[in-house]
C-alpha positions in Angstrom: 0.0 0.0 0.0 1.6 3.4 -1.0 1.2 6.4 0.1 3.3 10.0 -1.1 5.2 12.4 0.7 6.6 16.1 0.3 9.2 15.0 2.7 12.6 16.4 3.0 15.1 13.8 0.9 17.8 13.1 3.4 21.6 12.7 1.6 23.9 9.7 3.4 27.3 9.5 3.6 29.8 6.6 4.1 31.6 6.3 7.4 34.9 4.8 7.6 36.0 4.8 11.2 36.6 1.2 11.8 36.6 0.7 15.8 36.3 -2.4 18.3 33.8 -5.0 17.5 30.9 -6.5 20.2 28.0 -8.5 19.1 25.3 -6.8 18.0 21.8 -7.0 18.7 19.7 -6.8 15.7 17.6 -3.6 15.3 14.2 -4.0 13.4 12.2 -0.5 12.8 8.1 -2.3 11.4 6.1 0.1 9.9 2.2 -1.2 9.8 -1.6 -0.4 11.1 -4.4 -2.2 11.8 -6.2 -1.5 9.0 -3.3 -2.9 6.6 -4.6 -6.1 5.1 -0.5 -7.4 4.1 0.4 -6.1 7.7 -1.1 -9.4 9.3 1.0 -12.2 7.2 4.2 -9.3 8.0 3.4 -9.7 11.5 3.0 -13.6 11.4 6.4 -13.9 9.7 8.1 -11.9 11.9 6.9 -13.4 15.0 8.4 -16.8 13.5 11.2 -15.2 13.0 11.8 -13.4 16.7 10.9 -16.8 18.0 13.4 -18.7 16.6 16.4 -16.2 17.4 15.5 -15.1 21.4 18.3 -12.9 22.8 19.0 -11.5 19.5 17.0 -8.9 17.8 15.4 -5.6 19.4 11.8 -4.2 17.7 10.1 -1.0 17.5 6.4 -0.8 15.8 5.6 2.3 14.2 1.8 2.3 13.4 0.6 4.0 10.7 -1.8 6.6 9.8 -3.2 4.9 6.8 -4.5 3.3 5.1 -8.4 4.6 5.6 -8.4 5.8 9.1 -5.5 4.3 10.0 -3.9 2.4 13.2 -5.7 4.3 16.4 -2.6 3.9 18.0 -0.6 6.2 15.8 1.6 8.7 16.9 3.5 11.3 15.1 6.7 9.9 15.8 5.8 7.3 13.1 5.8 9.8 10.3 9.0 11.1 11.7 10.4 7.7 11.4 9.0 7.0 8.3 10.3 10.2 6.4 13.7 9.7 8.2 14.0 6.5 6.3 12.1 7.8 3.1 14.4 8.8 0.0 12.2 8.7 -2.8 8.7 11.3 -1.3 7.0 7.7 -1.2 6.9 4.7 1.0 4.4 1.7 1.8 3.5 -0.4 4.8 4.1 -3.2 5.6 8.1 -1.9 5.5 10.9 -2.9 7.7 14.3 -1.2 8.1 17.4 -3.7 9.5 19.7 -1.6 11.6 18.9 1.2 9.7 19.2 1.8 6.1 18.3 -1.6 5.4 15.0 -1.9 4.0 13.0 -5.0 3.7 9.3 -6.3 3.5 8.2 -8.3 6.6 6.0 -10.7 4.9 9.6 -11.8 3.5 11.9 -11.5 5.9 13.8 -14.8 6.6 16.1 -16.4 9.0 19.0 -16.0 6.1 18.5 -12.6 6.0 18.3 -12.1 9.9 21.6 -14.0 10.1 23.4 -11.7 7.7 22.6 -9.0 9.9 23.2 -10.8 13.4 26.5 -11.3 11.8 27.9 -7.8 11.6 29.9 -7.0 14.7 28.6 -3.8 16.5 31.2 -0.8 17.2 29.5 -0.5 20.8 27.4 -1.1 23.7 24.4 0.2 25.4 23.6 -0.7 28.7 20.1 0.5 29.4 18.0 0.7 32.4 14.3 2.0 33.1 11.9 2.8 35.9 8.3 3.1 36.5 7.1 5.3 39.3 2.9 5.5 38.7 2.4 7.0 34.8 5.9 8.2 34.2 9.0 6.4 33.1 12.9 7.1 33.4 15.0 6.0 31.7 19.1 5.7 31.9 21.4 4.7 29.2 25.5 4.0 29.3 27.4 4.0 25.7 30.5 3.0 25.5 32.6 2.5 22.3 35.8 0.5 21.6 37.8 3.2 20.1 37.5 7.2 19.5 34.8 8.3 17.4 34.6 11.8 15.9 32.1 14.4 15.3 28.5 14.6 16.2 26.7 12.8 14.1 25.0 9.9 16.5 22.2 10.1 17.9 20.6 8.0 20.8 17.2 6.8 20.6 14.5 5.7 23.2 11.7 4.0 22.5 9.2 2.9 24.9 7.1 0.4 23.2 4.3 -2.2 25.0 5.1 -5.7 24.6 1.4 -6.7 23.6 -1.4 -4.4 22.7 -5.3 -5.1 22.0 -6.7 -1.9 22.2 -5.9 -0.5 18.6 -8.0 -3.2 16.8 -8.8 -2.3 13.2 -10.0 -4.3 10.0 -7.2 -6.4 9.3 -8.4 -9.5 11.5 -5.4 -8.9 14.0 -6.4 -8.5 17.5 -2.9 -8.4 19.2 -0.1 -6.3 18.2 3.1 -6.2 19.7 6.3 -3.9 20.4 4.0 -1.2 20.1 5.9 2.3 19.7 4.4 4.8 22.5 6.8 7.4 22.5 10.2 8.0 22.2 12.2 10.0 24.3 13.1 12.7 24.0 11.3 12.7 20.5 11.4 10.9 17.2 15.5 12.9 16.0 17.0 11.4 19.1 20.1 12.6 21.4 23.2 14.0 19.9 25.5 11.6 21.4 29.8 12.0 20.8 32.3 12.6 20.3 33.3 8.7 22.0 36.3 8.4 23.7 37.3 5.0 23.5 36.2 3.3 26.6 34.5 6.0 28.4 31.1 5.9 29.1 28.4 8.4 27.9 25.3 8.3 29.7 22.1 10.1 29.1 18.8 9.8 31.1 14.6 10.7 29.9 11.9 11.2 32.0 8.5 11.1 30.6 4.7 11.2 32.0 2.6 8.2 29.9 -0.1 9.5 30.7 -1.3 11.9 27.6 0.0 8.0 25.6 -2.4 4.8 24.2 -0.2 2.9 27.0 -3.0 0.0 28.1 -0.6 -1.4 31.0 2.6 0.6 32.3 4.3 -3.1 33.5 3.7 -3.8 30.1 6.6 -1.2 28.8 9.9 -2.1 27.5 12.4 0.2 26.1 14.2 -0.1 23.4 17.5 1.9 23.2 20.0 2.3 20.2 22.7 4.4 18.7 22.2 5.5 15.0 24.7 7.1 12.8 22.8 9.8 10.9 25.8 10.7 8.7 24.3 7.1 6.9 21.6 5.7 9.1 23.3 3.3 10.0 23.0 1.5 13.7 25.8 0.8 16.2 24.2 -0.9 18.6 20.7 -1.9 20.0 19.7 -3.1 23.1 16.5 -3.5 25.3 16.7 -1.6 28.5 16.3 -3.3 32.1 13.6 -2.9 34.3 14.8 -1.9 37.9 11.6 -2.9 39.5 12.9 -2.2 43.0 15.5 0.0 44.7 18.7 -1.4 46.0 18.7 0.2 49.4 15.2 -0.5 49.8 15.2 -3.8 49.2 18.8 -4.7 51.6 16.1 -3.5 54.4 14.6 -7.3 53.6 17.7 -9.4 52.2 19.4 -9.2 48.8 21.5 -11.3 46.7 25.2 -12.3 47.4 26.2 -13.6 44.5 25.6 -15.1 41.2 27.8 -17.6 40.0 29.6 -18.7 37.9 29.1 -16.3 35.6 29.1 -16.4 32.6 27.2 -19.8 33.4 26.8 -23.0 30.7 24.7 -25.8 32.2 23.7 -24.1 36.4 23.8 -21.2 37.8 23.2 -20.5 41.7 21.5 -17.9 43.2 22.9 -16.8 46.8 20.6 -14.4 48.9 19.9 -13.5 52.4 16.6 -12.7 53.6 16.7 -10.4 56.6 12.7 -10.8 58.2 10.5 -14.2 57.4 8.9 -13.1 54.6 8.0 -14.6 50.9 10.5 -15.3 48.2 10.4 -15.6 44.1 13.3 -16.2 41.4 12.5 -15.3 38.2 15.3 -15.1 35.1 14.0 -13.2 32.4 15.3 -12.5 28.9 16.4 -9.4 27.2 13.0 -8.7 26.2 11.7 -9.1 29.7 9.9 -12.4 29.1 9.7 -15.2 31.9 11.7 -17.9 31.0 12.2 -19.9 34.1 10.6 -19.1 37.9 10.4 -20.6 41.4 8.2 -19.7 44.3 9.8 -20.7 47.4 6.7 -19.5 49.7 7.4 -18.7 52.7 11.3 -18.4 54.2 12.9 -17.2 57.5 15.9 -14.8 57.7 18.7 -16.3 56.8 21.3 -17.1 53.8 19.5 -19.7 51.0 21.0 -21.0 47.8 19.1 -22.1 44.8 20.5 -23.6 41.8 19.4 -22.5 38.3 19.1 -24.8 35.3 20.6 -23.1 32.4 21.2 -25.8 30.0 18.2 -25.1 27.7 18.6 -21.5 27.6 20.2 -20.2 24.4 23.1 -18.4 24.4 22.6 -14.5 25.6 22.2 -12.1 28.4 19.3 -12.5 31.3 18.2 -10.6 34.2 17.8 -12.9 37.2 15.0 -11.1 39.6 14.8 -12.0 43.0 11.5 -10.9 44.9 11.6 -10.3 48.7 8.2 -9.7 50.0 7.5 -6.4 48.0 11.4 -5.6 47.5 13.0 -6.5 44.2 16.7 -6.8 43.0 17.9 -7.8 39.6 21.2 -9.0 38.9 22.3 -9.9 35.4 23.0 -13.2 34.4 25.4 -14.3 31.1 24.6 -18.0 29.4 27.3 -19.6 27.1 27.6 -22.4 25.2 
């Protein structure tokens, strides 16, 4: 489905710094609506897709103001995105841009394709964290980059996107949507971030009320944070953002965790952690999208030191969060799986 545009025509360049090289996380910008009948069979495929490569790829949904009426859940930081991307004054939906200037349809993207991309070392890393106090979010971001980059021609992004949405049903049949874009912070141009000096962290924090958003549930949020170079769109890095669901000082007042071990960990990890008053206890490890995939209610337990060994065998390669819950008092410690 096409629509035209008087937008601005935006001229790349080529970079050539060559710098350090981390594993990237793969960065996918979906353009659709609900009232796009190709969207669904996009949508289908790329959940496929995301389910076979966990741990590996980031997502931001723009949803679109046509065609008809358009997606109810669309903001203007689609268009923004959209025309970013645009070079010709035209564009359709369902569209897809891989770590930037690479533009593909969703209803054909493959695990080939996804591996090409998976397979380009990243110059970076983000390490990204978020919090939600009521209807407003923060959220904090660390860049650091393996060698000195130059200029100022990178810009941060924040997204805050729901995981799963139901409200913005339209006529396409789809009644779920997912990695829903609700705002990004500060906007849709981003933060001027450089010039990096190799090895030194740049950190940059946003604070935004949800309130005036189409945000159905605020535990429902993720953030999705990454680094693009708008000298030729392309992106340095991606990564999701961790939720700090409690406070660290708060939380000692009931027990904490000692350690985490080994780490990085192949087939067990265990979990050491004091708990200062009786009170009940939960260990849940989560993956980089914030999805449950392993958890253990140990009711009830006294004060004292515990230990509780984690099967990581089946888990694929990547990096978790492990959460423990002490009565109302959470702490999250990151968790590294190997094979």
């Amino acid at each position: 489905m096409k629509k035209t545009s008087t937008l601005l025509l935006i001229l790349a360049s080529v970079s050539t710094i060559s710098i350090a090289q981390v594993q990237r996380m793969v960065l996918h910008e979906v353009f659709s609506s609900s009232t796009c009948g190709p969207c669904v069979s996009g949508n289908v495929n790329l959940k496929t897709v995301f389910n076979a490569n966990p741990n590996k790829f980031t997502c931001v949904k723009h949803q679109c103001w046509f065609p008809g009426a358009g997606d109810p859940y669309y903001i203007s930081d689609a268009s923004t995105r959209l025309g970013y991307y645009d070079t010709d004054g035209s564009f359709g939906i369902p569209d897809m841009y891989v770590n930037g200037p690479n533009k593909t349809n969703p209803q054909t993207y493959n695990q080939g394709q996804f591996d090409v991309h998976y397979g380009m070392p990243a110059d970076m890393t983000i390490n990204a964290t978020y919090d939600i106090s009521g209807t407003s979010i923060t959220v904090n971001a660390s860049i650091v980059s393996g060698s000195d980059i130059s200029g100022s021609t990178n810009r941060l992004h924040m997204a805050v996107v729901e995981r799963k949405t139901t409200g913005n049903v339209g006529t396409n049949g789809e009644t779920s949507f997912y990695y829903v874009n609700m705002k990004m912070l500060p906007n849709a141009s981003g933060t001027v971030v450089g010039p990096f000096t190799a090895n030194t962290a740049i950190t940059k924090t946003a604070t935004f009320n949800m309130a005036s958003t189409n945000v159905e549930d605020m535990w429902e949020l993720s953030v999705v944070c990454w680094v693009q170079d708008n000298s030729d769109k392309s992106v340095r890095q991606s990564a999701w953002a961790v939720k700090m669901s409690g406070v660290e000082d708060a939380a000692s007042q009931n027990g904490g965790i000692i350690a985490l071990y080994p780490n990085p960990a192949s087939q067990e990890a265990t979990l050491r952690y004091q708990v200062k008053n009786s009170n009940t206890v939960k260990v849940d490890v989560l993956n980089s999208i914030g999805q449950i995939v392993y958890t253990k209610n140990e009711g009830v337990q006294t004060a004292g030191d515990y230990a509780l060994d984690i099967n990581t065998k089946n888990l694929s390669t990547g990096l978790y969060y492990v959460r423990l819950t002490v009565g109302n008092n959470v702490i999250t410690d990151k968790l590294s799986v190997v094979r």
